[in-house]
N, C-alpha and C positions, 0 to 999 in steps of 0.2 A: 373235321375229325368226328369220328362216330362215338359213341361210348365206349362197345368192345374196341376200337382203337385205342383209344383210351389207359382201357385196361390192361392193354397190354404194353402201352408205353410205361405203366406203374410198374410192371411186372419186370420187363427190362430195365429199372433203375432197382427194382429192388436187388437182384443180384448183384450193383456193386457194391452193396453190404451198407451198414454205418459208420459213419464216419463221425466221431467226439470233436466237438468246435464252431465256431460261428461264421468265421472267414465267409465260408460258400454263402451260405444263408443268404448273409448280410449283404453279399454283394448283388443277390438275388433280386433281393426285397427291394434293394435300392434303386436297379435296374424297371421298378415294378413300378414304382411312386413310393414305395414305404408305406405302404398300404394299413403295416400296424400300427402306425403311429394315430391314426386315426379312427380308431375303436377303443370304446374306454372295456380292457381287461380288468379279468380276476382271474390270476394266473395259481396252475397249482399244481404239485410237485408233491412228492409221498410215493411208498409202494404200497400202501392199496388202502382203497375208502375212498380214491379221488373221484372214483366215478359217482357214489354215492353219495358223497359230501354236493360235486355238483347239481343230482338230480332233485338232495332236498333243496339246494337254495337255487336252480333255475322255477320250482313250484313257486316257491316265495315271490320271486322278483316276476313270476307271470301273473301272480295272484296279486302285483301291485300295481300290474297293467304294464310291465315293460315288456319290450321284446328281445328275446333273448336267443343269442346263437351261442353253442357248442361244439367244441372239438374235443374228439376222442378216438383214444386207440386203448389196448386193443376194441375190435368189436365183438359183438356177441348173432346179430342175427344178419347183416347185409353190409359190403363194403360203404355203402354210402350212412350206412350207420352214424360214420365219424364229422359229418357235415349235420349238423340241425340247428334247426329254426323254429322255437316254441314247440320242441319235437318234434316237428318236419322234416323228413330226410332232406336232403338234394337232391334237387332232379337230375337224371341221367345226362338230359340236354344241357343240361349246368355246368357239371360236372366237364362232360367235353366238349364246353367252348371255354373256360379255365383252362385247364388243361393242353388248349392250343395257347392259348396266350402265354403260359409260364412256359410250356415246352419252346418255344420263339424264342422268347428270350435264354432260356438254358442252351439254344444252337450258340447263340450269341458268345455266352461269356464261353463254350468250350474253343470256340473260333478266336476269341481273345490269349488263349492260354489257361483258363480255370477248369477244376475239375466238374465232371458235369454230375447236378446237385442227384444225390440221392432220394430215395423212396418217401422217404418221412418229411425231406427238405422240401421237394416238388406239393408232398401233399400239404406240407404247413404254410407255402407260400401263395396257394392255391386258396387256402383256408381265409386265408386274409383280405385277399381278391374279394371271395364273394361274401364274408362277412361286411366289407366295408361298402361294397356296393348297395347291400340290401340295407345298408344303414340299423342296422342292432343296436339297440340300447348299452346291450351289457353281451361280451364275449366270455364263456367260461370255459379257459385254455389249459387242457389237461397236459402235461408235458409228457413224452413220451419214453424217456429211458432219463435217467439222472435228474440235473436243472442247472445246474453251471454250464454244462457244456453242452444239454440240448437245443435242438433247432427251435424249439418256443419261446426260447429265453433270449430274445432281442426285442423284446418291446422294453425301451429305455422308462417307461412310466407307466405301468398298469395303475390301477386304482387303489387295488388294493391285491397282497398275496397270499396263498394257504397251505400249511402244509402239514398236509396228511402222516396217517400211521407211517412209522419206521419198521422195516426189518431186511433180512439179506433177501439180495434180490440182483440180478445181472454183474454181480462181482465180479466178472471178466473186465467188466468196463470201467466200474464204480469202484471198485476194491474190496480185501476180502474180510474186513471188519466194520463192525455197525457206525463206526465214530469216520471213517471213510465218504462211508453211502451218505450217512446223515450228514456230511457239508458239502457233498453235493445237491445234494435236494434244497438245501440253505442258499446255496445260487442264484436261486431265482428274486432273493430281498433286495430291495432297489433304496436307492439315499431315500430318505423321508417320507418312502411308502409305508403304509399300516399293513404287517402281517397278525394272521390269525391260524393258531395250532394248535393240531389233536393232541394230547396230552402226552408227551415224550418221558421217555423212560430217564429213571435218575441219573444215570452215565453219560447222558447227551445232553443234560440243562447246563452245563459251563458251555458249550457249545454253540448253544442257541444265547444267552446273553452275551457270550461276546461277538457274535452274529450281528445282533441285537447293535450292540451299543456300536460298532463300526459302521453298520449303516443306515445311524442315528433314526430309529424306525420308529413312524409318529407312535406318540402317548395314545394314539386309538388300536395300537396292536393288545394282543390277547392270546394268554397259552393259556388254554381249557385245563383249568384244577377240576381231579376227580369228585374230591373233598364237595364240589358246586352243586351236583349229581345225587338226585336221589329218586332210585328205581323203586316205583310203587307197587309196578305189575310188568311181566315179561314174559310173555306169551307165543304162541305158535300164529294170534291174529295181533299180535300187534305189543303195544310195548303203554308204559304210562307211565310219568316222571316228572319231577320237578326239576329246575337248571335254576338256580339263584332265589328260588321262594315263586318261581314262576310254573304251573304246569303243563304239561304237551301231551299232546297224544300223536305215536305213532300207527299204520296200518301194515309196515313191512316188520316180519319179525328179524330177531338177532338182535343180542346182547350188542355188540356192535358198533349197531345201528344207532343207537341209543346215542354213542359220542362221536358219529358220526353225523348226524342230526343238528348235533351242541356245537359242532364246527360249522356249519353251516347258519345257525342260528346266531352266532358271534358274529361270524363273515356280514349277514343281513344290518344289525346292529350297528356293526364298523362301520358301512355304507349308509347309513340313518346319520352317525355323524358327521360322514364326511356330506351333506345335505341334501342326500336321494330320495327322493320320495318312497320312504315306505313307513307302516305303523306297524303297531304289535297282533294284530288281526291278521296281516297279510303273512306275516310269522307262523302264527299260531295254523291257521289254513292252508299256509303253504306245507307244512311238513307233516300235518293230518294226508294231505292227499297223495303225500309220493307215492310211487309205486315204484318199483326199481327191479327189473326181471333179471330172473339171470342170479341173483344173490341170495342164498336158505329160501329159494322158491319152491312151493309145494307144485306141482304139477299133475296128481295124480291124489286118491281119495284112498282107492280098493286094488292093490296095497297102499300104502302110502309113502311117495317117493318123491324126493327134496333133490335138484339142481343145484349148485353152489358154484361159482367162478374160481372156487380157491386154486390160483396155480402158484403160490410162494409162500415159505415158512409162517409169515403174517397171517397170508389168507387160511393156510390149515389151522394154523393155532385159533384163528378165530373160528371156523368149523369144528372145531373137534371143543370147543367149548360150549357151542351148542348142541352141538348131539350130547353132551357130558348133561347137560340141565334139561334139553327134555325128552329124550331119548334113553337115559337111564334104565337099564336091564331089559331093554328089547333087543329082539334080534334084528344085528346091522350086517346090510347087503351092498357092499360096494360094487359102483360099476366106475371104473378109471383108467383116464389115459393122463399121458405127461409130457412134455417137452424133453428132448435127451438134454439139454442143457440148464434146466432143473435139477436143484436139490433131489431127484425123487426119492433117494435112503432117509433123509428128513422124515421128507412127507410118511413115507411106512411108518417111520419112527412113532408119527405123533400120533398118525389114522388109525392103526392095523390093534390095538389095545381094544379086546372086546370085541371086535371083526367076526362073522358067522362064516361069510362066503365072500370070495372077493372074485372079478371078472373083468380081465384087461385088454382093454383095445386101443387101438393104434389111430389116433388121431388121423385125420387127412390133411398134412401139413409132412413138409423136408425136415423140421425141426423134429419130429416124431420121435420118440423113443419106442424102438422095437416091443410091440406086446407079449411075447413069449419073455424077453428077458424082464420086463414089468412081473410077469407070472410067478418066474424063478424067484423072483425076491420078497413075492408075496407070502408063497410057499414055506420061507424061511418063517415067518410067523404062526401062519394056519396052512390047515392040510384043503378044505374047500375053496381051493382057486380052476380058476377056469379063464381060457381064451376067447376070445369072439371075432367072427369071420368081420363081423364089421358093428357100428356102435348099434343100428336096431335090432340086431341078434342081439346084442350085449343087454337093448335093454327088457325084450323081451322076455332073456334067458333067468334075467332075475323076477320078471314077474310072474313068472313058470315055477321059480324057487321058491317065492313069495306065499305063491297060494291066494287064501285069502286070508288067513293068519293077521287077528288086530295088533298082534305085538310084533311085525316086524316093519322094518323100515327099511327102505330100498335109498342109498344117495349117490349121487351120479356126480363127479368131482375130477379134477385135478387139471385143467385147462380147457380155458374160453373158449378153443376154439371148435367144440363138437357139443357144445352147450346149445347153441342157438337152434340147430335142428331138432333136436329133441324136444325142446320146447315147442317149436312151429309144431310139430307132429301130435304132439301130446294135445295142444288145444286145437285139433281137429279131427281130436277121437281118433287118431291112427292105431291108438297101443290098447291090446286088450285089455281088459275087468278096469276101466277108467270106470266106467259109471258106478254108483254107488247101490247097494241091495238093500240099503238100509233105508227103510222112508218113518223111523219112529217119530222125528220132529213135525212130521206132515200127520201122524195121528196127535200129535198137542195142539197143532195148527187145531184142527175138524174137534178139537174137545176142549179150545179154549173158550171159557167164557165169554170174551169179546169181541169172538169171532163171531161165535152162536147166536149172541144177542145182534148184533149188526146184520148179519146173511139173515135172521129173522123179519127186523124191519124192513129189507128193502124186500122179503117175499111179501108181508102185509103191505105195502107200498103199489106191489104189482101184480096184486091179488087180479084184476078182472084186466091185465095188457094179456093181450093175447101174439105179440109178437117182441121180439129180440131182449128177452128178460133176461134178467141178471142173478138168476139165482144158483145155487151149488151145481145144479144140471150143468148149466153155462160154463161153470167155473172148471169142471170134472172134464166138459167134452174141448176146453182150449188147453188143459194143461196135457191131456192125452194126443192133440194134434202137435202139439209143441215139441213132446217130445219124440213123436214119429219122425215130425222134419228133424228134428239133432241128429235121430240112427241114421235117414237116408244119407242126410249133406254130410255128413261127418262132422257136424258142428258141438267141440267140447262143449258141453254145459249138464250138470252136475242134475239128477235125475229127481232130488229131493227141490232143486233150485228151484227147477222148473215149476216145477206141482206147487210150491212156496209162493211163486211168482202169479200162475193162473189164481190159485184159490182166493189172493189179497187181490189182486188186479181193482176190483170192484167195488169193496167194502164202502169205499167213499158216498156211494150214492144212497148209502146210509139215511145220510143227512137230508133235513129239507132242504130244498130250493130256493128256499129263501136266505142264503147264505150267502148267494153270490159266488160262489168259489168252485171252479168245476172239480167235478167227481176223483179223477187222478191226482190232483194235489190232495185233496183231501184221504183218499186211498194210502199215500205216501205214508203222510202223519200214522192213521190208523197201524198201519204194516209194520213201520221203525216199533211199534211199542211191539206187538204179535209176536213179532219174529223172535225179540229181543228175550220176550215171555218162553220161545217154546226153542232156546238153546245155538240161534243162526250166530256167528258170530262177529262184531262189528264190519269185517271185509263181506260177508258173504250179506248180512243187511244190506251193506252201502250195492250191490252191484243187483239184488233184488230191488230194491227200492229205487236204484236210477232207471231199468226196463220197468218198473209202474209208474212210474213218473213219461213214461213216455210212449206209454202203450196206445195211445191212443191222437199222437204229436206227428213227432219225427223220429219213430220205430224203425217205420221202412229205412228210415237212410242210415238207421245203426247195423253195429255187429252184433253176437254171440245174443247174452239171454233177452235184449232189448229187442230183438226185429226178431226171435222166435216167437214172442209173446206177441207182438205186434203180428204177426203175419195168421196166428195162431185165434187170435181174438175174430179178426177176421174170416177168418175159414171156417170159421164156428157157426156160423149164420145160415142158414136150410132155406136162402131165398126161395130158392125152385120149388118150395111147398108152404112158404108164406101166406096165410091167411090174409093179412092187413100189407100183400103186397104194394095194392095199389094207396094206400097211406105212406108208405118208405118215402123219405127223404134224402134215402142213399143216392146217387147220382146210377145209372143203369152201368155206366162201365164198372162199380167197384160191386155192386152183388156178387155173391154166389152161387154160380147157377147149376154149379152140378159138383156132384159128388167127388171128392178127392180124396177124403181122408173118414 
């Protein structure tokens, strides 16, 4: 079976819809070897945060040296999305030789008299297969509609379970009150497993304790008290907090985030009791480095336009909470599409308050809610609504709207599934005015005092070299090739980055030679303080600082500002008029020998 085979065997089970129950699964799995039974899970159920909650504590548990697989739906950029492996897709080869194996066996049981498994069943039984083959430490099983009666919830003994923010969400299935949805999602607690949860609303804590006390859940469970929580700083980079007298730093923003973090950070702790190797470093490091796309992701600079996954009441409420704290009396430019089986009067409900322009397009998905009738009901609130032939009209049409206007804000919202491209697109400079016209931080750079004094030394240093010097020349003619290759290749990176990136590159050689310590570590240190000095802000430090840190390494084998500085540094060099050619220790294939840039 080929891939596209494959994929189109997913495609013909997805149309026989879903089906609420374990029956099929069960008999699947069984038919399989029982393939869950042999993966230790942390199973998790919520409508929304799960995917976040996972991504801070797969950092954690990678940062502890385990290896860790994931399952996830929806996806955001690639159907293999929902297979990973320390954030490794599945290979397509993978993918369909699974794929023949569970499909064998699904002849089987319809040849028996069983119904033949559906889309989600096929995929989650497949999931299991090659999680337990590649042998994973830790499986983190996102359920996919409910938890009582979804297909992930036949692992008789995870390790431990989690369950995410509450709100309405697929009420055709689940029901159409919050007290409904939330014992479903309660489904998933198993006799004497430790559960861990985001902090549930007052009307659903009788709920959870008699949840609780029926399926006697170890004394290592944990419902996250707000009261624990204390937010120091909440920012557009990042977030800073204490959870029990302890502090964290986050690099994704959204309020959110915050207790979406503190669930995952309990989950890590549960699994320290139950005697998994981890400590409070791997904690602390793991949920500094998340990243998590897709969620109040900025994508754009000039104007400035924020991606958000929000497709349910939960997920707008927590968007429209953050536009409310930092977004306050700008002008907001919506660009949205929605599911017709979505709340979408909600979602106006909550968005549309303080709205500039809004602009509705039609997902590509059967689920789609018509963009004209999206329009009409925009309309009802403000008069600047508009249609889009398709979503890169859509979102070009607002950065047309946008200008270059500092006070507006462009968010692109209301389902995952036209989120991923845009983002692919955006990071590789597809959408006009990405780049920034601003370089004032790059005149604090060139007029800070320890930059000045530093690029001073290493010109007294290299006062009589007469070939491959390292001084402001150097630094001026790599950050100007650098960002040539960005406009050719189309490669996003942020124009101030760049020039931030060549001018510190160096600094390090500063220092004597008698240190011991080569140039680019030492560049690093110097850079973190610079940067810090002339307004970069801890994400955009951390992603300069790791292309200097490797400019001179394993550049080449990176992406974005790492292998432009890398490729840039190099190209900088005017072997073909080298004085002290014949002194080079460069090897003859990697000179420069003619002019390119």
């Amino acid at each position: 079976m080929t891939y596209d085979e494959a994929r189109r065997y997913i495609e013909y089970t997805d149309g026989l819809g879903s089906v609420l129950g374990l029956e099929n699964i069960q008999e699947l799995l069984r038919r399989l070897g029982s393939p869950q039974e042999d993966i230790k899970v942390v199973h998790i159920a919520g409508t929304n945060g799960k995917g976040s909650i996972c991504a801070f504590l797969d950092d954690i548990l990678e940062d502890a040296g385990y290896t860790v697989g994931r399952y996830i739906s929806p996806t955001i950029f690639t159907y293999l999305e929902r297979f990973q492996i320390n954030k490794e897709y599945m290979a397509e080869s993978d993918f369909a030789g699974y794929l023949e194996l569970v499909k064998a066996v699904a002849d089987d049981m319809v040849r028996d008299g069983f119904h033949r498994p559906t889309s989600f069943e096929t995929e989650t039984a497949l999931a299991f297969c090659y999680f337990r083959d590649k042998k994973v430490d830790f499986l983190l099983l996102e359920t996919g509609m409910g938890g009582l009666e979804d297909a992930t919830n036949v692992c008789t003994q995870p390790v431990c379970t989690i369950i995410a923010s509450i709100s309405m969400d697929h009420m055709r299935f689940l029901g159409d009150n919050l007290k409904d949805i939330y014992m479903q999602k309660l489904g998933i607690l198993k006799d004497g497993v430790p559960c861990v949860s985001y902090p549930v609303q007052e009307e659903l804590m009788s709920l959870w304790v008699q949840k609780y006390d029926e399926k006697r859940c170890s004394e290592a469970s944990t419902m996250i008290n707000s009261s624990d929580i204390d937010i120091q700083y909440c920012g557009l980079d990042g977030s800073v907090f204490t959870y029990k007298g302890e502090k964290f730093e986050l690099a994704v923003p959204g309020i959110y985030q915050i207790y979406n973090s503190v669930t995952a950070i309990e989950t890590a702790y549960t699994l320290q009791k139950l005697g998994f190797a981890l400590n409070k470093v791997n904690v602390f490091s793991g949920v500094k480095k998340t990243y998590w796309k897709g969620r109040f992701q900025r994508i754009m600079e000039e104007p400035m336009v924020y991606v958000d996954g929000a497709h349910n009441p939960g997920g707008w409420k927590a968007l429209r909470k953050n536009i409310d704290e930092y977004f306050a009396g700008r002008r907001l430019i919506y660009v949205c599409g929605v599911f017709k089986d979505k709340d979408y009067r909600q979602m106006l409900e909550i968005m549309m308050p303080d709205a500039s322009d809004f602009i509705a397009v039609q997902p590509d998905n059967p689920r789609a809610l018509d963009k004209k009738e999206l329009a009409e009901l925009a309309k009802t609130y403000i008069d600047s609504v508009f249609v889009a032939d398709d979503v890169d009209g859509a979102v070009e049409q607002a950065i047309d709207i946008a200008g270059t206007g500092e006070n507006t804000v462009i968010i692109i919202f209301g389902s995952l599934s036209f989120i991923g491209p845009i983002i692919d697109k955006a990071e590789k400079g597809g959408y006009t005015l990405l780049k920034s016209a601003n370089m004032s931080r790059i005149d604090k750079i060139m007029d800070n005092p320890g930059f000045r004094k530093l690029m001073s030394t290493i010109k007294e240093k290299e006062r009589d070299r007469i070939f491959c010097c390292h001084g402001l020349d150097h630094c001026l003619d790599v950050a100007r090739i650098a960002y040539i290759i960005g406009k050719e290749e189309e490669i996003n990176v942020d124009r101030e980055l760049i020039y931030a990136a060549a001018l510190l590159h160096d600094v390090g050689r500063a220092d004597p030679e008698q240190t011991g310590r080569e140039h680019h570590v030492l560049s690093v240190e110097y850079a973190a303080d610079i940067l810090e000095q002339c307004g970069f802000t801890s994400r955009e430090q951390e992603v300069i600082c790791d292309a200097i840190g490797s400019h001179n390494t394993d550049g080449r084998e990176r992406t974005g500002l790492a292998n432009l500085l890398y490729r840039a540094d190099k190209l900088s060099r005017n072997c073909f008029d080298c004085q002290a050619a014949d002194q080079c220790y460069w090897p003859d294939a990697e000179r420069n020998k003619g002019i390119r840039y």
